[in-house]
PDBQT receptor file of N, H, CA, C and O in Angstrom, charges set to zero:
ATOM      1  N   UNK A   1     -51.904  -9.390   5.696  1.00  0.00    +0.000 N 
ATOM      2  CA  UNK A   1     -52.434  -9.624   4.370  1.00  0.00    +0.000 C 
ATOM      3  C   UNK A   1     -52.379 -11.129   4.098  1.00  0.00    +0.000 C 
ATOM      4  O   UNK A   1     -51.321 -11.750   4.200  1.00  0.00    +0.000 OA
ATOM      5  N   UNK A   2     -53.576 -11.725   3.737  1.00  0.00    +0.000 N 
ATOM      6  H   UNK A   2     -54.435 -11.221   3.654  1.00  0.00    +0.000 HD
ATOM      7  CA  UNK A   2     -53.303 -13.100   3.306  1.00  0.00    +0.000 C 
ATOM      8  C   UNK A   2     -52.765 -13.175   1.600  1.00  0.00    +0.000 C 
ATOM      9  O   UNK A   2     -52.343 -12.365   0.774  1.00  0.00    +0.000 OA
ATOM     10  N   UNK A   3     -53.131 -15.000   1.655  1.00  0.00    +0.000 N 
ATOM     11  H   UNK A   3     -53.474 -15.657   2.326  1.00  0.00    +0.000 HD
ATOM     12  CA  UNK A   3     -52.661 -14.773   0.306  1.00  0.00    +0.000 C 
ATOM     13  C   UNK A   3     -53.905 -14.691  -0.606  1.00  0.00    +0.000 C 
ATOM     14  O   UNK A   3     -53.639 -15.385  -1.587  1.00  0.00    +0.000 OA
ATOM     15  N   UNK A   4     -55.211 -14.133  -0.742  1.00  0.00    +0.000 N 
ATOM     16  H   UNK A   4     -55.427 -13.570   0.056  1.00  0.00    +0.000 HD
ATOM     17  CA  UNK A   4     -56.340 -14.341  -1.256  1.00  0.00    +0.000 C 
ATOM     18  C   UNK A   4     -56.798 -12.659  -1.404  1.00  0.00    +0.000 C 
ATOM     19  O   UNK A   4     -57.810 -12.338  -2.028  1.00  0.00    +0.000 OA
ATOM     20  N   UNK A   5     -55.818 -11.570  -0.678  1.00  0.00    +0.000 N 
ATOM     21  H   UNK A   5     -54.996 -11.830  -0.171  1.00  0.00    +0.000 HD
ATOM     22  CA  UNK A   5     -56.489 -10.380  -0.616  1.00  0.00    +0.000 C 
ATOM     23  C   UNK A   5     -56.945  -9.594  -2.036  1.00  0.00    +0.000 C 
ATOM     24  O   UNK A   5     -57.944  -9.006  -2.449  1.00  0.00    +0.000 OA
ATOM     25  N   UNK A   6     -55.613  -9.941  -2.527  1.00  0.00    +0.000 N 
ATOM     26  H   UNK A   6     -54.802 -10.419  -2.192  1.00  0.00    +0.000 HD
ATOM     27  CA  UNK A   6     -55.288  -8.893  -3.885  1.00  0.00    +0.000 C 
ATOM     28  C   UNK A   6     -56.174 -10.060  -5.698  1.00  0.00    +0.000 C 
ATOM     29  O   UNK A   6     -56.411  -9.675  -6.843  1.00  0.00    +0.000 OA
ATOM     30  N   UNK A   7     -56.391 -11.627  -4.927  1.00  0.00    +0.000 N 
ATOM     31  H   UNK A   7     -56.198 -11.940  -3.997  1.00  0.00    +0.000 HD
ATOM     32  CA  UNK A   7     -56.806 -12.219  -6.301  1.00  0.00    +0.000 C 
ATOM     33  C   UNK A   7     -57.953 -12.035  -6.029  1.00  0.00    +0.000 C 
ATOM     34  O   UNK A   7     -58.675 -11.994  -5.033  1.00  0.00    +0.000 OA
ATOM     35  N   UNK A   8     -58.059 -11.838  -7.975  1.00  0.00    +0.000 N 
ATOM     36  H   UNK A   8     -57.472 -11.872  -8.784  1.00  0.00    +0.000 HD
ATOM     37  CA  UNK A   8     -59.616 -11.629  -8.470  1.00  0.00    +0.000 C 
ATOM     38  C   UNK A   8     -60.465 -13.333  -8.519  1.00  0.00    +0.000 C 
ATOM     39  O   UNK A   8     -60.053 -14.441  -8.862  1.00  0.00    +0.000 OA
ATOM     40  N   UNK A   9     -61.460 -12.964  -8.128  1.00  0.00    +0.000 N 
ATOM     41  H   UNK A   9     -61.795 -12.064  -7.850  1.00  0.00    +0.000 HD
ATOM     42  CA  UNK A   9     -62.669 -14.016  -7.987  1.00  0.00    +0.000 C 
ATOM     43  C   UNK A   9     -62.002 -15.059  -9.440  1.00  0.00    +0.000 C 
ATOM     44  O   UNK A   9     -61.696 -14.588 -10.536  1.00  0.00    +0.000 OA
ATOM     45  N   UNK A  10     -61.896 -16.738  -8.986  1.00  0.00    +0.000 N 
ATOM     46  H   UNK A  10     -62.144 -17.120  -8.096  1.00  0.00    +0.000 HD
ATOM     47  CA  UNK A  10     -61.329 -17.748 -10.138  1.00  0.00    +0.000 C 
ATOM     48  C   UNK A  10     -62.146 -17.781 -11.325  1.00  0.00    +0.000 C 
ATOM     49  O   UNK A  10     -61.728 -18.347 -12.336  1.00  0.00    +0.000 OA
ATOM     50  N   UNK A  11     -63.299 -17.211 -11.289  1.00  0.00    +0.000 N 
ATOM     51  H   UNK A  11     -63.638 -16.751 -10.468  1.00  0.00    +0.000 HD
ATOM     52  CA  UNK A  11     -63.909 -17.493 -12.453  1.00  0.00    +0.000 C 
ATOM     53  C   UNK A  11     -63.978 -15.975 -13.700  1.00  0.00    +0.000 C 
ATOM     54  O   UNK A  11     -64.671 -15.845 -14.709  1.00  0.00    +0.000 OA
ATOM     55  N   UNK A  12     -62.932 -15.004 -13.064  1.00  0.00    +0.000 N 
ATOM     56  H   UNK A  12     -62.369 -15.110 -12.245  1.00  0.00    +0.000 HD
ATOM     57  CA  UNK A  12     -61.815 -14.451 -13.959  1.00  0.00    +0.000 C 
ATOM     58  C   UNK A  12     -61.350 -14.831 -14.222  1.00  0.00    +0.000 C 
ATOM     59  O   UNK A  12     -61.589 -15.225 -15.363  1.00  0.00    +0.000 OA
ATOM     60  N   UNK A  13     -60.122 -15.237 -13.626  1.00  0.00    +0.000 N 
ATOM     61  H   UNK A  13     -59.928 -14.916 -12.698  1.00  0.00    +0.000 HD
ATOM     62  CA  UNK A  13     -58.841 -16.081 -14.121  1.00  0.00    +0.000 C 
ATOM     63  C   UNK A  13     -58.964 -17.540 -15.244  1.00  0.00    +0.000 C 
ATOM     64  O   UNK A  13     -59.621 -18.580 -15.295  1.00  0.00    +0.000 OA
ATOM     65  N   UNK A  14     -58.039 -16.944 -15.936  1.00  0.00    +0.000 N 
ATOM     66  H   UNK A  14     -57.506 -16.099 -15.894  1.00  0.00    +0.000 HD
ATOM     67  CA  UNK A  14     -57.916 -17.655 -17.165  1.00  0.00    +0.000 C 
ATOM     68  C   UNK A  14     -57.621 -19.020 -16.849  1.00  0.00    +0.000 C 
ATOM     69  O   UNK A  14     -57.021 -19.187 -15.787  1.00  0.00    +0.000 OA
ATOM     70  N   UNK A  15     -57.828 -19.762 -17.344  1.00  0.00    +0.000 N 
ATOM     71  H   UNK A  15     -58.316 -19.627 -18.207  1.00  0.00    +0.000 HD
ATOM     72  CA  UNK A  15     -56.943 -21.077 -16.843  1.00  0.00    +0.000 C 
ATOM     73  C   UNK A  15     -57.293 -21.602 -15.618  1.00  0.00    +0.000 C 
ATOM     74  O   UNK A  15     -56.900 -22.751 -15.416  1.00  0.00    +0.000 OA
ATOM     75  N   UNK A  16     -58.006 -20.999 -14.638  1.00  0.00    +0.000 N 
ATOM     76  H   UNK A  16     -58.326 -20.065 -14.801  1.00  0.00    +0.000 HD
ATOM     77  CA  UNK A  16     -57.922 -21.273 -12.988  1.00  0.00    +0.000 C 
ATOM     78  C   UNK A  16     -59.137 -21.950 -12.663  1.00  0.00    +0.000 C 
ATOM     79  O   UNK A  16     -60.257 -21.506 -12.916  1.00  0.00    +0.000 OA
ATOM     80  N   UNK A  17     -58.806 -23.410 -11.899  1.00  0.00    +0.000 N 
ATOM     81  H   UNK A  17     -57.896 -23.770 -11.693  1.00  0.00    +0.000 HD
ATOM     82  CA  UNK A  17     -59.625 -24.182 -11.583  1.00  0.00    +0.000 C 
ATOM     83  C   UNK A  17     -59.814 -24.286  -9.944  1.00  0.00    +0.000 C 
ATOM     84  O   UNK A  17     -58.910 -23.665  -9.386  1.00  0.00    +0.000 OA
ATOM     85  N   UNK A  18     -60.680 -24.861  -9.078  1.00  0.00    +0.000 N 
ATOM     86  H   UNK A  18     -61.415 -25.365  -9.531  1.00  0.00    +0.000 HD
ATOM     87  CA  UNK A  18     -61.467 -24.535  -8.156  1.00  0.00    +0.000 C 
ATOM     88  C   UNK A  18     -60.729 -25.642  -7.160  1.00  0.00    +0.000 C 
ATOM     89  O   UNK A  18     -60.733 -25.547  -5.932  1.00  0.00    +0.000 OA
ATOM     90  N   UNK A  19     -60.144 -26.628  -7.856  1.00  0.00    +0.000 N 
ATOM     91  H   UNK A  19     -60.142 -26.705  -8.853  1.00  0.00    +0.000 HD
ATOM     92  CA  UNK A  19     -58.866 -27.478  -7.179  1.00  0.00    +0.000 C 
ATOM     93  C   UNK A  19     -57.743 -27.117  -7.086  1.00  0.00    +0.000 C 
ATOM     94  O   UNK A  19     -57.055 -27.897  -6.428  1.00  0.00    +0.000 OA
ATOM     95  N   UNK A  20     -57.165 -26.146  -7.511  1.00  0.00    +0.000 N 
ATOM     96  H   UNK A  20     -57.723 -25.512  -8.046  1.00  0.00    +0.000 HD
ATOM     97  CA  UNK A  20     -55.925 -25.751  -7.735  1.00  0.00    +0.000 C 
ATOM     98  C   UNK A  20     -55.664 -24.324  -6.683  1.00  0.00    +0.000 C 
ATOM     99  O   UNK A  20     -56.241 -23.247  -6.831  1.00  0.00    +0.000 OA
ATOM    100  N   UNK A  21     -54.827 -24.591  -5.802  1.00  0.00    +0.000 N 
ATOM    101  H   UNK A  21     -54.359 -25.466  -5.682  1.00  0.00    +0.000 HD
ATOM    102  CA  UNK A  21     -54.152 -23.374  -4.845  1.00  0.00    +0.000 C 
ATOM    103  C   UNK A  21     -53.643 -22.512  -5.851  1.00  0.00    +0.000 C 
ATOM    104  O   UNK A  21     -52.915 -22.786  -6.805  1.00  0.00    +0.000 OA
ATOM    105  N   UNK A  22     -54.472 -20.679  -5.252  1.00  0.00    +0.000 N 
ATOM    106  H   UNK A  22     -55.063 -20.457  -4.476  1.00  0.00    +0.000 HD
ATOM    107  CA  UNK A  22     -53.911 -19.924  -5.769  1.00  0.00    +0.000 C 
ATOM    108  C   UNK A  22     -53.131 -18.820  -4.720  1.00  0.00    +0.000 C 
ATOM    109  O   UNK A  22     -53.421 -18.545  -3.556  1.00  0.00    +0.000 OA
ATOM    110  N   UNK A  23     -51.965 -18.266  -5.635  1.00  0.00    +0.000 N 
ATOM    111  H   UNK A  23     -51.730 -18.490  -6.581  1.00  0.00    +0.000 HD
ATOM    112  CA  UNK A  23     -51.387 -17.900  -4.210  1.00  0.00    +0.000 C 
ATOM    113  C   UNK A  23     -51.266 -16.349  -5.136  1.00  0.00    +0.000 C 
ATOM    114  O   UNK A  23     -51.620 -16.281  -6.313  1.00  0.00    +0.000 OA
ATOM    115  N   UNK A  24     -50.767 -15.296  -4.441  1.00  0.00    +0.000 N 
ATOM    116  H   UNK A  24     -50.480 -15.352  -3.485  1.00  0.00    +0.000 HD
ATOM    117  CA  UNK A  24     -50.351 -13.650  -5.102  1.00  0.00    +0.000 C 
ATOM    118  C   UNK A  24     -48.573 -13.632  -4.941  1.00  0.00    +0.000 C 
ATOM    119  O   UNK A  24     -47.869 -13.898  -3.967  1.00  0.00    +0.000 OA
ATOM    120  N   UNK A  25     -48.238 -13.225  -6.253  1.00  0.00    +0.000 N 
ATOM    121  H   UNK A  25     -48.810 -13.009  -7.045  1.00  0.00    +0.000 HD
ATOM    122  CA  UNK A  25     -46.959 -12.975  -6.032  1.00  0.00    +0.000 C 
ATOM    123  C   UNK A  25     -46.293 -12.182  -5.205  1.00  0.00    +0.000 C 
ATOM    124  O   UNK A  25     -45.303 -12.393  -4.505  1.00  0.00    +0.000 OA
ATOM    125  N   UNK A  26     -46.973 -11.215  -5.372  1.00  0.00    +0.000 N 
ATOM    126  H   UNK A  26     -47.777 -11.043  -5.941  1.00  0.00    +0.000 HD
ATOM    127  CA  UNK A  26     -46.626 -10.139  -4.121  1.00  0.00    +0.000 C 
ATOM    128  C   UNK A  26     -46.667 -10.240  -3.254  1.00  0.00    +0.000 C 
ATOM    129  O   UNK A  26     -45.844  -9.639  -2.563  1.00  0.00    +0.000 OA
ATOM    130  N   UNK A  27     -47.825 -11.221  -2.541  1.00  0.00    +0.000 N 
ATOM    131  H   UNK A  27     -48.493 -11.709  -3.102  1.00  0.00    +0.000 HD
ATOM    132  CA  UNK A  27     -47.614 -12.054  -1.090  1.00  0.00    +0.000 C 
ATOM    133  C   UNK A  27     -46.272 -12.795  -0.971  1.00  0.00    +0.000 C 
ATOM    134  O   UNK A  27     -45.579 -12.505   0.004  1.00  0.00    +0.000 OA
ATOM    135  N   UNK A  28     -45.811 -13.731  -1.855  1.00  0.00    +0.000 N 
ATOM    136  H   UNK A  28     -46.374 -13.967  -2.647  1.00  0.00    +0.000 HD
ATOM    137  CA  UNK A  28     -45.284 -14.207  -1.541  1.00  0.00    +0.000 C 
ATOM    138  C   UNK A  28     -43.606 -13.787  -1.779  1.00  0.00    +0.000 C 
ATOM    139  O   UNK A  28     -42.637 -14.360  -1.281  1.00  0.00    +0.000 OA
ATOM    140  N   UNK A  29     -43.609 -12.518  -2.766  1.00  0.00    +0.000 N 
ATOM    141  H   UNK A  29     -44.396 -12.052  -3.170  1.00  0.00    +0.000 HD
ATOM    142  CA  UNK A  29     -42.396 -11.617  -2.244  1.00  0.00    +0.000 C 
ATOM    143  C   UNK A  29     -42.282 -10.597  -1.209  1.00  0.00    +0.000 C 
ATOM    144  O   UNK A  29     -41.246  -9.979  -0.964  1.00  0.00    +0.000 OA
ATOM    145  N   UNK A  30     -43.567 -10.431  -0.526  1.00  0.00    +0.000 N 
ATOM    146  H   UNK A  30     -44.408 -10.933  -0.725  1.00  0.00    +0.000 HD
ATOM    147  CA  UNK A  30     -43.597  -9.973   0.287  1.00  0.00    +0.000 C 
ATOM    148  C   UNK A  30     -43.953  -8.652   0.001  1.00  0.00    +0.000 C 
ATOM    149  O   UNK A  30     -43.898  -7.959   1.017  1.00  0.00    +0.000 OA
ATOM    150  N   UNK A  31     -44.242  -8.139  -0.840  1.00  0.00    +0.000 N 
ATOM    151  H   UNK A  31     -44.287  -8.701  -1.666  1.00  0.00    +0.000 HD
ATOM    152  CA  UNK A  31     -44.190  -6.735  -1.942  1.00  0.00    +0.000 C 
ATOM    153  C   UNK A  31     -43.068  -6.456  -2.160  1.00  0.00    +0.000 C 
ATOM    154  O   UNK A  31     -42.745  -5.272  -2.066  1.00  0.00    +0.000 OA
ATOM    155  N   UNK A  32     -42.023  -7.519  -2.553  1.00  0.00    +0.000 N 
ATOM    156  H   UNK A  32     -42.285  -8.481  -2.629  1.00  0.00    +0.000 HD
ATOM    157  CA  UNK A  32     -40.948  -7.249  -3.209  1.00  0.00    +0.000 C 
ATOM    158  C   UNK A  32     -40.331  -7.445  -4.078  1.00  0.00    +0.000 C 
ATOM    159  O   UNK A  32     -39.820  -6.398  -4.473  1.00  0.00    +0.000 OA
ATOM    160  N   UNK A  33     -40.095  -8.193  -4.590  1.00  0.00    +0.000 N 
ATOM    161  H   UNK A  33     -40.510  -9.044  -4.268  1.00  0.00    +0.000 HD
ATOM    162  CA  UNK A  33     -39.714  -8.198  -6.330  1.00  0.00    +0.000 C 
ATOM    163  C   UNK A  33     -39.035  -9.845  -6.170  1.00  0.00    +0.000 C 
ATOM    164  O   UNK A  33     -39.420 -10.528  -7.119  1.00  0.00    +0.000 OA
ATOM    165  N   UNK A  34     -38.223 -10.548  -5.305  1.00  0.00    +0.000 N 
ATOM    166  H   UNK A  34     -37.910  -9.994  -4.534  1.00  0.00    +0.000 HD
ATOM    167  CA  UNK A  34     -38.251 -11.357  -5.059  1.00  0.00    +0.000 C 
ATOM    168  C   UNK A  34     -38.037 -12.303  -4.240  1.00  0.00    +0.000 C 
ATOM    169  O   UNK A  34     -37.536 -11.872  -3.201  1.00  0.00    +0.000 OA
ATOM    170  N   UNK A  35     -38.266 -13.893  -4.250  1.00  0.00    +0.000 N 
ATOM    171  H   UNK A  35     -38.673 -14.243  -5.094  1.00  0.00    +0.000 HD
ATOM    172  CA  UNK A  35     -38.707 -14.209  -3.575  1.00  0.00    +0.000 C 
ATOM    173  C   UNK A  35     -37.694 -16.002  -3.621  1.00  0.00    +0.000 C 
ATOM    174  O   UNK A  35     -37.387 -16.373  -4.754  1.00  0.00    +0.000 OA
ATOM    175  N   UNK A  36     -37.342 -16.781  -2.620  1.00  0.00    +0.000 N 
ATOM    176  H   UNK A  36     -37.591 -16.480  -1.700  1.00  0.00    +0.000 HD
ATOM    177  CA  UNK A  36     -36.611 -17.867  -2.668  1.00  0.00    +0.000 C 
ATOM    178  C   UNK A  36     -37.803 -19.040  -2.704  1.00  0.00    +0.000 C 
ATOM    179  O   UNK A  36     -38.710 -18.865  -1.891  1.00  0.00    +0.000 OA
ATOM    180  N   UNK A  37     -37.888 -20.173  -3.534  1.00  0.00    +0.000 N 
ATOM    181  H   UNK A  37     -37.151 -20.315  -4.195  1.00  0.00    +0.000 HD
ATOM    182  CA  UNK A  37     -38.977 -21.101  -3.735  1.00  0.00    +0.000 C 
ATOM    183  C   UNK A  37     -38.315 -22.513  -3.257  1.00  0.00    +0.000 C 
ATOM    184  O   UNK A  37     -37.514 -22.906  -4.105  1.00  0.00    +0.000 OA
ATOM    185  N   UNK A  38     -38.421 -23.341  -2.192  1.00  0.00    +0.000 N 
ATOM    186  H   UNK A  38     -39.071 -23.022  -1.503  1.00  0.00    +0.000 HD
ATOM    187  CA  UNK A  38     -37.553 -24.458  -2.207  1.00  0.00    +0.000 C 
ATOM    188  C   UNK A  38     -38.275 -25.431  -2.342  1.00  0.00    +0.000 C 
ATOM    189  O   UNK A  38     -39.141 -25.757  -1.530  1.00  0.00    +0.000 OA
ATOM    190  N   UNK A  39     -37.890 -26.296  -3.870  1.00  0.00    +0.000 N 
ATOM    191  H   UNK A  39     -37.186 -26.031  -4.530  1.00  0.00    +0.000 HD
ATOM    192  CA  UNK A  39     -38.307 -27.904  -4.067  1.00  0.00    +0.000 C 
ATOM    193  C   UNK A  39     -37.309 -28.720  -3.439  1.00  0.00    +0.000 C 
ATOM    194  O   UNK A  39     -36.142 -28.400  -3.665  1.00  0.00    +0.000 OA
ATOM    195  N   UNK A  40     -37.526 -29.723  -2.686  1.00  0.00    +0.000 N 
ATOM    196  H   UNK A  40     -38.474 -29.983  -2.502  1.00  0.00    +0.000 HD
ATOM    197  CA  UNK A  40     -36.830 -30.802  -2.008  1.00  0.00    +0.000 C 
ATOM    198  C   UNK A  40     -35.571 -30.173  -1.863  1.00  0.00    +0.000 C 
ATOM    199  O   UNK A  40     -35.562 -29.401  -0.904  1.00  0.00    +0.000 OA
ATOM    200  N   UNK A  41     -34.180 -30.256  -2.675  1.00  0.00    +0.000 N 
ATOM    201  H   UNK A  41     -34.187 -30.883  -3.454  1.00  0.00    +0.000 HD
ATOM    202  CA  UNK A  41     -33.137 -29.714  -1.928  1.00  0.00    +0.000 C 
ATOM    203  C   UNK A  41     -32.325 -28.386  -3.111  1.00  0.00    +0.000 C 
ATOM    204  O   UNK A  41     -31.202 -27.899  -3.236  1.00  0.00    +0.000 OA
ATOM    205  N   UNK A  42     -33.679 -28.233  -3.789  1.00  0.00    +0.000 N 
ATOM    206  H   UNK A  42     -34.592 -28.629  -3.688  1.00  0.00    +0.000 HD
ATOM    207  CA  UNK A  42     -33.633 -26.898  -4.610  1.00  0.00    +0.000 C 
ATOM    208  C   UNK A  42     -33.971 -26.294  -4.398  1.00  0.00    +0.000 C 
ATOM    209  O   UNK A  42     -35.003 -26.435  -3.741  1.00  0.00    +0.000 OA
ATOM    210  N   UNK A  43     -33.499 -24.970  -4.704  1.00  0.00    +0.000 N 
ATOM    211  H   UNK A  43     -32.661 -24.855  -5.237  1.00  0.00    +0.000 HD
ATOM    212  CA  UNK A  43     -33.834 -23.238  -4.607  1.00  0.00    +0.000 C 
ATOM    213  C   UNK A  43     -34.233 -22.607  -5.607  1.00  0.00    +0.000 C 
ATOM    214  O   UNK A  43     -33.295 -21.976  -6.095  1.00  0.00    +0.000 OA
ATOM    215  N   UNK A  44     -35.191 -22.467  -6.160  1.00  0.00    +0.000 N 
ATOM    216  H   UNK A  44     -35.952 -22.979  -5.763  1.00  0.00    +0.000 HD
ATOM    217  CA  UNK A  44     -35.380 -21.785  -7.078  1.00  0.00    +0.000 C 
ATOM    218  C   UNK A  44     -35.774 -20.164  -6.559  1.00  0.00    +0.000 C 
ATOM    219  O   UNK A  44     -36.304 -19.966  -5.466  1.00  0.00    +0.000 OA
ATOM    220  N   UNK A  45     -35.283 -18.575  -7.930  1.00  0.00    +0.000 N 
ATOM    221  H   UNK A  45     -34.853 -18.735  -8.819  1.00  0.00    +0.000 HD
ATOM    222  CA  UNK A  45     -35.536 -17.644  -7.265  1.00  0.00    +0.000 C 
ATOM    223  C   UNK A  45     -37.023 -16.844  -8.391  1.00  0.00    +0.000 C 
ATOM    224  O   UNK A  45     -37.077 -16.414  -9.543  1.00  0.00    +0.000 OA
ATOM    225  N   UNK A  46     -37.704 -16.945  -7.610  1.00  0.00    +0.000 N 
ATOM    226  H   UNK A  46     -37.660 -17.294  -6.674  1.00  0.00    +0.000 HD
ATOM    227  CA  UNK A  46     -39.047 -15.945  -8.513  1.00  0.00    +0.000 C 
ATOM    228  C   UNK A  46     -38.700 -14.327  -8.533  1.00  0.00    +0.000 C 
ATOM    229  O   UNK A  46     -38.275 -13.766  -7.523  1.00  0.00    +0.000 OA
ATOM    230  N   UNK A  47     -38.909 -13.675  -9.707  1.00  0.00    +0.000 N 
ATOM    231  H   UNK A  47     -39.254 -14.131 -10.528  1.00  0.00    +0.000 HD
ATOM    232  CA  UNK A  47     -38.674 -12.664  -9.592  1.00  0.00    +0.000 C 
ATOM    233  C   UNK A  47     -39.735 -12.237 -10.485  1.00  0.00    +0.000 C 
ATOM    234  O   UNK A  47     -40.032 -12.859 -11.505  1.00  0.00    +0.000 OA
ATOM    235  N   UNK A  48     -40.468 -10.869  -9.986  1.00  0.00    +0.000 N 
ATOM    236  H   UNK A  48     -40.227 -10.363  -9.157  1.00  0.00    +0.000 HD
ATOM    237  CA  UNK A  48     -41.252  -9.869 -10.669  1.00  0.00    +0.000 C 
ATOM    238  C   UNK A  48     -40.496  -8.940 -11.279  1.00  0.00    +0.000 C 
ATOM    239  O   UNK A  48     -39.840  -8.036 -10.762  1.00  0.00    +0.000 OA
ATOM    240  N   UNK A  49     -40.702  -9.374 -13.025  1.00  0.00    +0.000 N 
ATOM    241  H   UNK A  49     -41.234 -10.109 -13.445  1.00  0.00    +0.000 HD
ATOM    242  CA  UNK A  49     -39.971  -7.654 -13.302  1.00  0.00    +0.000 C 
ATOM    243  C   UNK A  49     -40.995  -6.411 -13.240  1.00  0.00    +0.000 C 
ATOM    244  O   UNK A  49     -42.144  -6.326 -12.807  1.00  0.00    +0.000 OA
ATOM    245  N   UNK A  50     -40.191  -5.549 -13.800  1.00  0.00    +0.000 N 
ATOM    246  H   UNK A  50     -39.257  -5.618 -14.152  1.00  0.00    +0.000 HD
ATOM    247  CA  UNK A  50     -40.574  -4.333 -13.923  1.00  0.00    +0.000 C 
ATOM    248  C   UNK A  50     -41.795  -4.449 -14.838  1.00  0.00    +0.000 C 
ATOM    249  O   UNK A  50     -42.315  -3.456 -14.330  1.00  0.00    +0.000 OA
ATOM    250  N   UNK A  51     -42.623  -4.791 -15.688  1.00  0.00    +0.000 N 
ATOM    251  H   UNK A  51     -42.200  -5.598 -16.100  1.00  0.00    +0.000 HD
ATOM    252  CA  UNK A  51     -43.331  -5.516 -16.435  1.00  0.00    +0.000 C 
ATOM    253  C   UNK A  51     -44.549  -5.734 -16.255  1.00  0.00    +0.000 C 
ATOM    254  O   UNK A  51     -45.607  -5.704 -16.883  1.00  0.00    +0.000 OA
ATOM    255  N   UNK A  52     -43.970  -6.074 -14.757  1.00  0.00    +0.000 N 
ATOM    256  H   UNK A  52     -43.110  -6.098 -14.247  1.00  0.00    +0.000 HD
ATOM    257  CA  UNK A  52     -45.141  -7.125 -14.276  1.00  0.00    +0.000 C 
ATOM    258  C   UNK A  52     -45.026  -8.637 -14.388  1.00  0.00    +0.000 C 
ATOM    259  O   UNK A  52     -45.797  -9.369 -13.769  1.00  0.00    +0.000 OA
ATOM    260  N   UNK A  53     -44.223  -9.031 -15.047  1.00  0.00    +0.000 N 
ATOM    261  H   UNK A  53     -43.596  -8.436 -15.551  1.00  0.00    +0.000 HD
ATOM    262  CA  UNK A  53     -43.986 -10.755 -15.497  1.00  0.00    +0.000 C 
ATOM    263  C   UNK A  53     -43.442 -11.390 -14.513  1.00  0.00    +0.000 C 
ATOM    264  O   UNK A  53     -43.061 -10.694 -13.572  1.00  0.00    +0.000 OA
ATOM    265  N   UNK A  54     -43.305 -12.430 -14.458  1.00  0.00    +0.000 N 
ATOM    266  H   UNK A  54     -43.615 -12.995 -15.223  1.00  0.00    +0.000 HD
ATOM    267  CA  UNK A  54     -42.955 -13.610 -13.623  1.00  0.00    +0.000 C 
ATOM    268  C   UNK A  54     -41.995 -13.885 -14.074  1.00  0.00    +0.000 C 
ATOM    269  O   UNK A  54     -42.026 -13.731 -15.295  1.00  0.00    +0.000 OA
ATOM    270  N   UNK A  55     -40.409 -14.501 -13.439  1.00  0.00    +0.000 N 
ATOM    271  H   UNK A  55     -40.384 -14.626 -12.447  1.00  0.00    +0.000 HD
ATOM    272  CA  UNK A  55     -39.541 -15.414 -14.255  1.00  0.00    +0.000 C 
ATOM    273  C   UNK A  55     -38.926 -16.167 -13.191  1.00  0.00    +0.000 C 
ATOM    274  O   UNK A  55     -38.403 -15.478 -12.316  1.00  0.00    +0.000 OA
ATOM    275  N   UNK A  56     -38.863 -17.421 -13.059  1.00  0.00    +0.000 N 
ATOM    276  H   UNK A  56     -39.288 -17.981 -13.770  1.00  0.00    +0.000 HD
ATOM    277  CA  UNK A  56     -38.403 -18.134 -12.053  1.00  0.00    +0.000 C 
ATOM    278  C   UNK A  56     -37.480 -19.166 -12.997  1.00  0.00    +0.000 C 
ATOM    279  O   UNK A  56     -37.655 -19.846 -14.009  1.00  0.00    +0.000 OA
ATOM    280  N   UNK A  57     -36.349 -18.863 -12.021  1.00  0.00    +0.000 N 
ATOM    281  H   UNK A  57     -36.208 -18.311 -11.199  1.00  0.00    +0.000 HD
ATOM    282  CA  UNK A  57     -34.795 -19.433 -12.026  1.00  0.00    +0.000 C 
ATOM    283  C   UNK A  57     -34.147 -20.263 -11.454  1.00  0.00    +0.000 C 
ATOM    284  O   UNK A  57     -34.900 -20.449 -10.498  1.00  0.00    +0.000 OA
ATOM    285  N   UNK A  58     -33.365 -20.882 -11.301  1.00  0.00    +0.000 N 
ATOM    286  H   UNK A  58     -32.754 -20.730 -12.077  1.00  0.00    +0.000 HD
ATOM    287  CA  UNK A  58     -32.771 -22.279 -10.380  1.00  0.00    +0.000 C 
ATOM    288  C   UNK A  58     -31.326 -21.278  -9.964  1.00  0.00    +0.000 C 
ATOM    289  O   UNK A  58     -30.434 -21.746  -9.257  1.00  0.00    +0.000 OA
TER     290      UNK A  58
């Protein structure tokens, strides 16, 4: 599965411009709820709730 399978065409998406990388959460938890994000020598953790929402944490 890439990361392009599950997003809808950008000119749905709210906000979403034609320069800007889009990626699927679920790709990138793998279809799992979550997922480790590393900036330079940070970890941040993304998590999908139950919801459906996004919340990313340090």
């Amino acid at each position: 599965m890439n990361a392009y399978s599950n997003v809808p065409p950008l000119a749905t998406m709210p906000h979403a411009t034609q320069s800007l990388p889009v990626f699927d959460a679920r790709d990138l938890t793998q279809d799992g709820t979550q997922a480790n994000i590393l900036l330079d020598d940070q970890v941040y953790v993304l998590r999908i709730t139950r919801a459906g929402k996004l919340i990313l944490t340090k």
